[in-house]
C-alpha positions in Angstrom: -34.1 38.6 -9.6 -30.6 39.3 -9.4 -30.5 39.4 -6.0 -32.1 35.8 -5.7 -29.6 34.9 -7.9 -26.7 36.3 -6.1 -28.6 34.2 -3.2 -28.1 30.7 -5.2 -24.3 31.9 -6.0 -23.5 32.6 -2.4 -25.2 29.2 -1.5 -23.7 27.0 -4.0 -19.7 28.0 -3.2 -20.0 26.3 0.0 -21.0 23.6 -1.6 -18.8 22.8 -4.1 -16.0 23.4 -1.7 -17.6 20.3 0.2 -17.2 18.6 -3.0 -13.9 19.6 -4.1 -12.2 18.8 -0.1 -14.6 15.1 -0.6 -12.2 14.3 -3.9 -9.3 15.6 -2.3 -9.5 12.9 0.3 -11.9 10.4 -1.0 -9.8 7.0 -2.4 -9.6 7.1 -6.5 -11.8 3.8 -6.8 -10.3 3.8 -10.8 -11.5 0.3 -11.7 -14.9 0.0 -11.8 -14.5 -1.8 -15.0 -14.6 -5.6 -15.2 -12.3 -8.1 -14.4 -10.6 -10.3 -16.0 -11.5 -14.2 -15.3 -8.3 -15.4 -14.3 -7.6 -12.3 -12.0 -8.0 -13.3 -8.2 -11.3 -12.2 -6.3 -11.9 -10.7 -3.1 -13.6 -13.1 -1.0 -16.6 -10.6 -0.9 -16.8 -9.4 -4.8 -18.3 -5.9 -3.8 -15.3 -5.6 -1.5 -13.8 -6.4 2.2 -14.3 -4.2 5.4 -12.6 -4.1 9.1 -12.0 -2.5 11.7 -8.5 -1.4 11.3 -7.1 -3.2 14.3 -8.1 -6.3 12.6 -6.3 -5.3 9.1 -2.7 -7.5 9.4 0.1 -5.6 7.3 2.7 -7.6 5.8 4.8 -5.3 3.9 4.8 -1.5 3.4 2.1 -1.6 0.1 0.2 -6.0 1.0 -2.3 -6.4 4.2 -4.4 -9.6 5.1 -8.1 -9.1 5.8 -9.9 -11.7 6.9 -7.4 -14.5 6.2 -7.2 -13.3 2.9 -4.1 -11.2 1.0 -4.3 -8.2 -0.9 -1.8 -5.9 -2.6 -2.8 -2.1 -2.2 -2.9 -0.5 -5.7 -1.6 2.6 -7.1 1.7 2.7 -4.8 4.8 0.5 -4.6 7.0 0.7 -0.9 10.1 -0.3 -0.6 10.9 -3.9 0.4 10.9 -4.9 4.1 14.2 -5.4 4.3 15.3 -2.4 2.3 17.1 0.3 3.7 17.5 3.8 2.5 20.9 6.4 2.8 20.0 9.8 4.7 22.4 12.2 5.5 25.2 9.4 5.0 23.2 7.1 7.0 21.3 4.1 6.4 17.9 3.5 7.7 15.1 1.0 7.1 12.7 3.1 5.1 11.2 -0.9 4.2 10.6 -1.6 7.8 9.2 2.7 8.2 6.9 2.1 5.2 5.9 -0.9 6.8 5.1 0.5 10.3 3.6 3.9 9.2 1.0 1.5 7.0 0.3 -0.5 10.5 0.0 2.8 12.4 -2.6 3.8 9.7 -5.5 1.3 10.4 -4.1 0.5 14.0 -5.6 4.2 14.9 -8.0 4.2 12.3 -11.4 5.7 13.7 -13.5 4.6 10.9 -13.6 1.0 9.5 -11.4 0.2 6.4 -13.2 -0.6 3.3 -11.1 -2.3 0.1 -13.2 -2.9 -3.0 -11.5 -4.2 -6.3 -8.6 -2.1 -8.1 -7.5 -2.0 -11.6 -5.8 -4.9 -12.2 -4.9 -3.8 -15.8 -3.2 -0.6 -14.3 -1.9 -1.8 -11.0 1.6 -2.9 -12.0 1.8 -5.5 -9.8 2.0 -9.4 -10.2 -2.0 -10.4 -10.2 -1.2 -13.7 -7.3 -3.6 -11.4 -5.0 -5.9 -9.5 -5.3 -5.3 -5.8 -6.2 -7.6 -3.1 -4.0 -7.8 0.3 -3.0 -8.9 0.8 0.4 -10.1 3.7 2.3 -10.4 4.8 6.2 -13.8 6.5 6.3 -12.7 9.3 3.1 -9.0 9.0 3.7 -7.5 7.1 0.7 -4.8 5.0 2.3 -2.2 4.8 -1.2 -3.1 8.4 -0.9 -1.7 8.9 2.5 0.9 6.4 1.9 2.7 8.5 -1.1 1.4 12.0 0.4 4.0 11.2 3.5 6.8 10.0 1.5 6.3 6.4 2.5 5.7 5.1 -1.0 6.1 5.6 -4.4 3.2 5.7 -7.3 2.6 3.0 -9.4 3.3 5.1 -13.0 -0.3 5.1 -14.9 -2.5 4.2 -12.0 -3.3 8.0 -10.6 -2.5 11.4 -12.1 -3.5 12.8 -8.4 -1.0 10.0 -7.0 1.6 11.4 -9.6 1.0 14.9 -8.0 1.4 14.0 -4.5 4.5 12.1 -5.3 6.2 15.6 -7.2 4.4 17.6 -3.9 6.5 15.0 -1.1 9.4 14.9 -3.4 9.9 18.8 -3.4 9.6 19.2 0.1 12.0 16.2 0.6 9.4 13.9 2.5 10.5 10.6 3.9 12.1 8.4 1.4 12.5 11.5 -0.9 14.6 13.0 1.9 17.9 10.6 0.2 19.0 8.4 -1.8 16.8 4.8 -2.8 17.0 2.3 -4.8 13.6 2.0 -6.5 11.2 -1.1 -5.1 11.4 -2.9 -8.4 15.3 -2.6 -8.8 15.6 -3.8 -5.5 13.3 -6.9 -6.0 15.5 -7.6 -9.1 18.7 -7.4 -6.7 20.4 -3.6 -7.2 21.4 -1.9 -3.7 22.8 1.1 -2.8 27.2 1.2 -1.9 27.0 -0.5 1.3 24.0 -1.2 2.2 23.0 -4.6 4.4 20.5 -6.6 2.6 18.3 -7.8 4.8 15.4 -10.7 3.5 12.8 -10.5 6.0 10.3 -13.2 5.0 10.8 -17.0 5.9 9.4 -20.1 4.5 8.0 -22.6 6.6 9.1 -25.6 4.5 5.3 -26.4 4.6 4.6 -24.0 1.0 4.1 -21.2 3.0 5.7 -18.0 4.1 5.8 -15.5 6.8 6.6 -11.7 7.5 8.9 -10.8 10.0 5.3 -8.6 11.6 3.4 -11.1 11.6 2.6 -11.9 15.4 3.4 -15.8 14.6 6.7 -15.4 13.0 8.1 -15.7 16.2 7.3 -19.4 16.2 9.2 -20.2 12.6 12.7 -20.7 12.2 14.0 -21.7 9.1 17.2 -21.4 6.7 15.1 -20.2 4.1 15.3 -16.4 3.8 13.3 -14.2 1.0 13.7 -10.6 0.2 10.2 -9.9 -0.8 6.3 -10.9 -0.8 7.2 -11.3 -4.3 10.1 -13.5 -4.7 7.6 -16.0 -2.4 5.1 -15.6 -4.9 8.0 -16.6 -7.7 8.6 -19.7 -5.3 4.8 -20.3 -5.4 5.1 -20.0 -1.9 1.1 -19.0 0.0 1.1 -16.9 2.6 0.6 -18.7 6.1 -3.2 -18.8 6.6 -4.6 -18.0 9.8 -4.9 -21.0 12.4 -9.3 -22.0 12.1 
């Protein structure tokens, strides 16, 4: 008997070592709870997938899938245009947030699935949709903190909290210097000398356009935003794709 059950011990550690390296990776999916009515809808309720070359980002934590945008919950990147001080330096950690997202699904080997966040936790205006998306079991606000390429949205995720603390010690990306949080720098604070940069135009038509958007290229216009949510404030849409 006790051997047999030394058996189901031995048998069973493997196993929950699968399970435990599963939620290590697997995306938090914290909102299973309902909705609110007058929060915006994925076009596809039990959630959106794509291949990742077909996922279009527009800032460091908002993507368009299928025509349609959606804020990534549980993180907060800095601002296109913002810039970061390393070493006495400025660089564009907006823009590197931005590029390190688009790198993400651009290589992705498994579709992207996004399914419906909590809104109620998400910290973030409710224009769009708020989702958590995952690359096969990779958890990309996961990824995105994990590398230093985002901060956590407080409340959403104690395990996004912990990666945060874990990227901050070892001085990861935009832990690596100085910042101005996203949300201060929405609401206009910037470090000693850095160069504002508002990388979103509007294309006096109620819409707007990211500077990495493929079609920005065919804009011009006078009218310069900071962020995806100052156009939002201007009840600006994003541009929809051509039919």
């Amino acid at each position: 008997m006790k051997r047999v059950t030394r058996l189901i011990i031995l048998l069973a550690i493997p196993a929950l070592i699968a399970i435990g390296l599963h939620w290590h990776s697997a995306p938090v999916r914290a909102a299973d709870t309902a909705s609110q009515d007058n929060t915006p809808q994925l076009a596809d309720p039990a959630g959106l997938e794509a291949r990742g070359r077909d996922v279009q980002v527009i800032d460091g934590d908002t993507i368009m899938i299928a025509g349609q945008v959606l804020d990534i919950a549980g993180m907060d990147a800095p601002e296109l245009g913002q810039q970061c001080l390393h070493n006495g330096s400025f660089w564009d950690c907006g823009m590197s947030s931005a590029m390190q997202l688009r790198k993400y699904f651009a290589m992705a080997p498994f579709d992207v699935h996004c399914w419906p966040g909590d809104q109620e936790r998400a910290g973030k205006a409710d224009d769009f949709p708020i989702v958590e998306c995952g690359i096969g079991e990779r958890d990309v606000a996961a990824a995105m903190i994990s590398d230093g390429e985002a901060l956590p949205i407080e409340g959403y995720s104690h395990r996004y909290d912990r990666l945060s603390r874990d990227a901050d010690n070892a001085g990861i990306g935009i832990h690596g210097g100085d910042m101005i949080a996203p949300s201060d720098w929405r609401a206009g604070k910037r470090l000693e000398g850095e160069t504002g940069r508002c990388l979103f135009i509007a294309d006096g038509a109620g819409n707007y356009i990211s500077t990495l958007d493929p079609r920005f290229a065919d804009f011009a216009s006078d009218t310069k935003i900071c962020s995806d949510e100052e156009a939002r404030d201007m009840s600006l849409n994003y541009l929809p794709p051509s039919p």
